[in-house]
N, C-alpha and C positions, 0 to 999 in steps of 0.2 A: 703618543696619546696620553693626557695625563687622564690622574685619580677619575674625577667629574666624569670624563666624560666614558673611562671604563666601565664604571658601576653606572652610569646609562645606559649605554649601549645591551650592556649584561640583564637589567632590569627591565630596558623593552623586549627585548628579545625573550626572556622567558612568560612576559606577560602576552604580547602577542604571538605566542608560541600555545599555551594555554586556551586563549580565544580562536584560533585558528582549530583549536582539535575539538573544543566545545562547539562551536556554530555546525562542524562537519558532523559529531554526532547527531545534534538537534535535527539538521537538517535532512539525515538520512536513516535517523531512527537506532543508530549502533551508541554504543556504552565504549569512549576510551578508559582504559584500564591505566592506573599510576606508573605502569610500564611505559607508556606511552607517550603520556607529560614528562620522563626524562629522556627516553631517546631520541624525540623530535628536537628539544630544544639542542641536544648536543650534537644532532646530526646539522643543525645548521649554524654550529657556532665554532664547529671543524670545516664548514665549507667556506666561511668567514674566514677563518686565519687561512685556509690557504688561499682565497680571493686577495686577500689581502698583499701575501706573498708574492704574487703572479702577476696582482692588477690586469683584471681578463677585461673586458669592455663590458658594457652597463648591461646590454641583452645578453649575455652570457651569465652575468652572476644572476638576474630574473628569472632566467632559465634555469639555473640551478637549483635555488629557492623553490622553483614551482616544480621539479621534478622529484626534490626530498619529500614538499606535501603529500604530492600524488601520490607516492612509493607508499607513504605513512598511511593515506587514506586506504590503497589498491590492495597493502599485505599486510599490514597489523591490522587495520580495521574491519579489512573482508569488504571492500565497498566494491562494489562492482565496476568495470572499468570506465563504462560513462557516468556514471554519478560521482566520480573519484575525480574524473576528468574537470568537469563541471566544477566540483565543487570545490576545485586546488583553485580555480581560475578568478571563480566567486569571491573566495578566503582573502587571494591575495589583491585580488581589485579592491573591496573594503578597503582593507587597509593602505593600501597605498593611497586612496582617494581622502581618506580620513588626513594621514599626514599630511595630502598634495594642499586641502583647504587650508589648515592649520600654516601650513608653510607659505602660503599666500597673505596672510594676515601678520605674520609674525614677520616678512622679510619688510615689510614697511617700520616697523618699532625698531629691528636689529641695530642699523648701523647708529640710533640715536642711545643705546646702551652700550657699548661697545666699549669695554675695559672700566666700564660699572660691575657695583656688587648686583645688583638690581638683575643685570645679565642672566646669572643662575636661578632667578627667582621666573624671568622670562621663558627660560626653557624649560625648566619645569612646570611650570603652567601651560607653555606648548606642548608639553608630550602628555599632561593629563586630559587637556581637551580633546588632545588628538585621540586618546582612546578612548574617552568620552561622546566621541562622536562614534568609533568603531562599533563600539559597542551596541550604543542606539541604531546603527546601520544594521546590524545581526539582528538585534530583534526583532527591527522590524520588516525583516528578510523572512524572518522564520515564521511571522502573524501572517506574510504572505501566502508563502509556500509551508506546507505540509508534507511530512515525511512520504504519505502515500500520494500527493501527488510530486514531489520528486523520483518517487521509486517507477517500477516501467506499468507501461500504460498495461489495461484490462484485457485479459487473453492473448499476451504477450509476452517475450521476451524480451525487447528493446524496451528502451526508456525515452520518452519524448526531450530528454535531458539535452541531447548531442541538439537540436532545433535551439535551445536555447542557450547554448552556448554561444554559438555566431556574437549576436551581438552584444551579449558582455566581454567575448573577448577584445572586437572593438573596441567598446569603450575603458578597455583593461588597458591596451595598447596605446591610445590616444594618450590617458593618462601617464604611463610612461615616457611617452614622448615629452609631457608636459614639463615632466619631472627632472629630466634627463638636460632639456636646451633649458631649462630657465633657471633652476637651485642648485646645479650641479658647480658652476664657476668658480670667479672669487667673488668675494661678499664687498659692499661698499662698508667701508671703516667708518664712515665721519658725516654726519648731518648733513655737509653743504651737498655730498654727492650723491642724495636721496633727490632725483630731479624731480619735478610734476610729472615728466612722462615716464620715469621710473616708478612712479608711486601707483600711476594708471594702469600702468602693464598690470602690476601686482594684484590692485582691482579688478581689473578684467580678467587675470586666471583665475581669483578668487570665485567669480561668477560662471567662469565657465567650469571648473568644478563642482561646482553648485550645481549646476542645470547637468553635467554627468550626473551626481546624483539620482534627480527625478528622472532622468533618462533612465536610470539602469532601476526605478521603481516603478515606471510605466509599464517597463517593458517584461516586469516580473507579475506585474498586473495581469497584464494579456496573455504570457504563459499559463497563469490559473486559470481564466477563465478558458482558454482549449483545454489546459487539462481536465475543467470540470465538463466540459461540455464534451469533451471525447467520455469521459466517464457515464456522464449521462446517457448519449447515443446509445452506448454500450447496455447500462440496464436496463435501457427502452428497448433495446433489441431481445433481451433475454425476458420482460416482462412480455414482450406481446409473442415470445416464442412459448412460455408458460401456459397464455391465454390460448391458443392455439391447440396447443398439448391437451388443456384442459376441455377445450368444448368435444375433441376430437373423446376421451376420457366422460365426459355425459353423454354424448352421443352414445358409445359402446353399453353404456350401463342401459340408457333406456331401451337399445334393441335387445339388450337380455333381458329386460323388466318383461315387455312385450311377451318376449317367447314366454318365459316363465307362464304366466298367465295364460299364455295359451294352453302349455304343456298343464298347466292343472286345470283346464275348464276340462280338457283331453282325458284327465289322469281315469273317470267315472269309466268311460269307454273302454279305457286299455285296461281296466279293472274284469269289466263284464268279458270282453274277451277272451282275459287270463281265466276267469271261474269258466267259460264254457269250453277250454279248450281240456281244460282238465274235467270237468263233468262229462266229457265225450272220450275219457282217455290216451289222451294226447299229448303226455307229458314232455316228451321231446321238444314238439312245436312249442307247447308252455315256456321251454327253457331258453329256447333260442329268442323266441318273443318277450321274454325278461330280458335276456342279453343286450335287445338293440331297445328297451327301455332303459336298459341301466345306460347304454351309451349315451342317448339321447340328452337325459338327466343329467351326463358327467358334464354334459359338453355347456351346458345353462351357466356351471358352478364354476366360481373361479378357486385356482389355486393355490391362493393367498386368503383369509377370511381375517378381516379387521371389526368389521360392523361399519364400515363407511367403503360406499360401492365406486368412488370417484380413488380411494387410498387402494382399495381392490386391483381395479383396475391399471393401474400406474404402478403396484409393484410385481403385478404380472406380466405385464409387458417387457420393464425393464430388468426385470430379472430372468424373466425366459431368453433373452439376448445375452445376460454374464454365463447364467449357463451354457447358453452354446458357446460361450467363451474357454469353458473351461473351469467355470468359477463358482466357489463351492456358496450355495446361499442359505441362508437359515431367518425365518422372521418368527419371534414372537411377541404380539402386538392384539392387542384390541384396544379400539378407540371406544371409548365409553357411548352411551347413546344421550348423554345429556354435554357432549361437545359442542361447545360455543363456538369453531375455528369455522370457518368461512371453509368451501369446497376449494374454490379457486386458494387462496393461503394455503390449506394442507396440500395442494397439486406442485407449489413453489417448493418449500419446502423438502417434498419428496422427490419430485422431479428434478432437484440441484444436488441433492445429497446423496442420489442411486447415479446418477451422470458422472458427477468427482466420484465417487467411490469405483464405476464401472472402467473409468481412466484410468484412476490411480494402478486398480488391480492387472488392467493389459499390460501394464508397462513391470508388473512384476514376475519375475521370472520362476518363484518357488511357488508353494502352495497357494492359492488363491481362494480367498474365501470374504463373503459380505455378509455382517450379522445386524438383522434391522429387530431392536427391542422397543418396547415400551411399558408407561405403569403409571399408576396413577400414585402421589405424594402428595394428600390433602388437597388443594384447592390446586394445585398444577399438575399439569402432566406431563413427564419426561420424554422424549423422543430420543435413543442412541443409537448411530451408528456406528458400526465398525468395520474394516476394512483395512486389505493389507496394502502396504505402500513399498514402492522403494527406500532403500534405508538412507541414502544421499540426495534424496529428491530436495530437502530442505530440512535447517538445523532442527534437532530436538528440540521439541517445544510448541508454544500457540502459534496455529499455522498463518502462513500470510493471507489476506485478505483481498480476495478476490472477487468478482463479479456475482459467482454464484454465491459464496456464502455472505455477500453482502443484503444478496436479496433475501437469506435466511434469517439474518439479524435482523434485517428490515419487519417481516414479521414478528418476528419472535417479539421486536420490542413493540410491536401495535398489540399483543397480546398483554403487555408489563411482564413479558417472559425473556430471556438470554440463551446468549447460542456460548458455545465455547468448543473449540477446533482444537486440537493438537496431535503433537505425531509423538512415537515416543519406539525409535528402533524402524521397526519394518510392518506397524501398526499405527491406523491413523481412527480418531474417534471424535466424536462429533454429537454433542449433546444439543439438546434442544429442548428450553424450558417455558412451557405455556402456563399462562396462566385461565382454566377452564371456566373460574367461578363468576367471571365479566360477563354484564348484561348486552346486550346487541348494541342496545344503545349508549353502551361506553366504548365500545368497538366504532363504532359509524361516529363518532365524536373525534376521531384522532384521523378521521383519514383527512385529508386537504379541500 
């Protein structure tokens, strides 16, 4: 091998070594570390020289190549095992399809430069375009696809990844084959042996790599739109399970409303009783007949007091079920009486962030405890929760984003308010920022 073509070889290899760890970050939301930009490229530039040594067959060193990505993707990056899967397969189709065009274009010009200076100027323009196209292929991989909709689908574990793998790996394989019977040979030398029907061939792989292409962007199309529309399903389920929540949560308040009222049209009555039973010296019966008024009374009041009877309701319910859990609760909270939040929005809200919090704390095994604060900061008011987690549930830091606290953001930002999640140990906490000073009718402007 001489000079030329060592420092090529050396210089794709660390460039497509580079872009192969960028798109996998991008793609799955992880940060490679400079550690990682040198041991990839030398983990595949020692499996070169010994390819090289052994001369193994063409599916064997592919094979190999795509199982150093994985490795790279699976344990230095932390990517899980189908998004790592997916996206070694992804990595290297790119690129191979990238070269496979380039190499369809360039094997028509070859044999008319052939022992020209011109030659080197050929190849280097082929290996720029070639990553000129890679690259444009990543991007616009990644305009497609979203970190979260590559990561696994809503109230789940899996990833819808492993579905979309099928047919990129297809057309990953195709490509190979393309690769393998048509540029692998020996090269024609000399003008006359560039025939018409050699020159066609070369045309028609050119096209048929072409059309891979749009293949493998159709069909990264259609992955989004299930991803979105499994996402969607998903909030719609948890929106009309809120609504549901919520009317059951009005309904309770207004048969306390009712009582209430009754119990004080009542209260005149159980007054004259009380005075005549004690005017007739009856203080016993007095006390016992205070007793089952005081119960009566208890029973109207709920056990949470916010100043919002729908916020009442919803955190007594779901907190009388943490405690029978075991779980220690504490709320200090009044919601102002000049609250601009919709019933149904504070029912979302409370009802996704007492649910995550009532989970998070079953599955933890030491003290358990849920603290639900609030306050008002000028024109916003803060909503925090806290709650104990397990300490390996997920890395320290903003927590991932799921269903229910998407539906929290979702308000928060029809407020001009912000949510912010994070865990940090074996505590997870959970702000929520409203903005109170909005008139109705800038509220009713933002919904759809």
């Amino acid at each position: 091998m001489d000079y030329f073509s060592l420092c090529l070889n050396g210089f794709c290899l660390a460039v497509q070594s580079a872009m192969h760890l960028f798109f996998l970050g991008r793609l799955t939301g992880k940060t490679p570390k400079i550690r990682h930009f040198a041991a990839y490229p030398a983990l595949l530039a020692t499996f070169e020289w010994i390819a090289g040594k052994v001369s193994p067959a063409w599916i064997f060193a592919i094979a190999g190549e795509f199982f150093i990505l994985y490795a790279v993707s699976r344990f230095a990056l932390k990517i899980n095992r189908s998004q790592s899967l997916t996206g070694a397969v992804l990595s290297l189709y790119i690129s191979q399809l990238s070269f496979g065009v380039i190499n369809s274009a360039e094997s028509i010009l070859f044999p008319y430069l052939v022992g020209k200076p011109s030659l080197y100027a050929l190849i280097l323009l082929a290996t720029a375009l070639s990553f000129l196209i890679c690259a444009c292929c990543c991007i616009a991989v990644l305009k497609l696809l979203s970190p979260e909709e590559f990561a696994p689908a809503p109230d789940t574990e899996t990833s819808l990844s492993p579905a979309f793998l099928f047919p990129v790996l297809f057309f990953f394989a195709a490509e190979l084959y393309i690769m393998q019977t048509s540029y692998t040979g020996a090269v024609s030398v000399s003008p006359s042996s560039l025939s018409f029907s050699e020159a066609g061939k070369h045309m028609a792989l050119l096209v048929l790599q072409a059309l891979g292409l749009g293949a493998l962007f159709c069909t990264l199309y259609a992955y989004r739109r299930i991803c979105r529309g499994l996402r969607t399903q998903a909030a719609f389920r948890s929106l009309a399970q809120a609504a549901r929540a919520q009317k059951t949560y009005v309904a309770e308040a207004k048969a306390r409303y009712r009582q209430t009222r009754a119990f004080r049209h009542d209260i005149k009555n159980h007054l004259s009783v009380l005075s005549g039973l004690l005017a007739n010296g009856k203080p016993d019966e007095a006390s016992l007949y205070l007793q089952s008024l005081n119960i009566a009374s208890s029973s109207l009041s709920f056990p949470y007091q916010t100043g919002n009877s729908a916020a009442d309701i919803l955190l007594g319910e779901k907190l009388a079920l943490a405690e029978a859990d075991g779980i220690a609760a504490e709320v200090s909270l009044t919601l102002p009486d000049t609250l601009k939040i919709d019933d149904f929005d504070l029912c979302v809200i409370f009802a996704n962030a007492l649910d995550n919090a009532v989970t998070a704390c079953k599955a933890f095994d030491g003290e358990k405890s849920i603290h639900v604060f609030g306050g008002r900061q000028g024109d916003f008011y803060m909503l925090e929760f806290k709650n104990t987690c397990l300490e390996n549930s997920f890395p320290d830091g903003p927590a991932p984003a799921g269903v229910g606290l998407s539906n929290i953001r979702t308000v928060a930002e029809k407020y001009h308010g912000a949510m912010l999640a994070e865990k940090h140990g074996t505590r997870f906490t959970l702000n929520v920022l409203l903005d109170i000073s909005l008139h109705p009718e800038d509220i009713s402007a933002q919904r759809p």
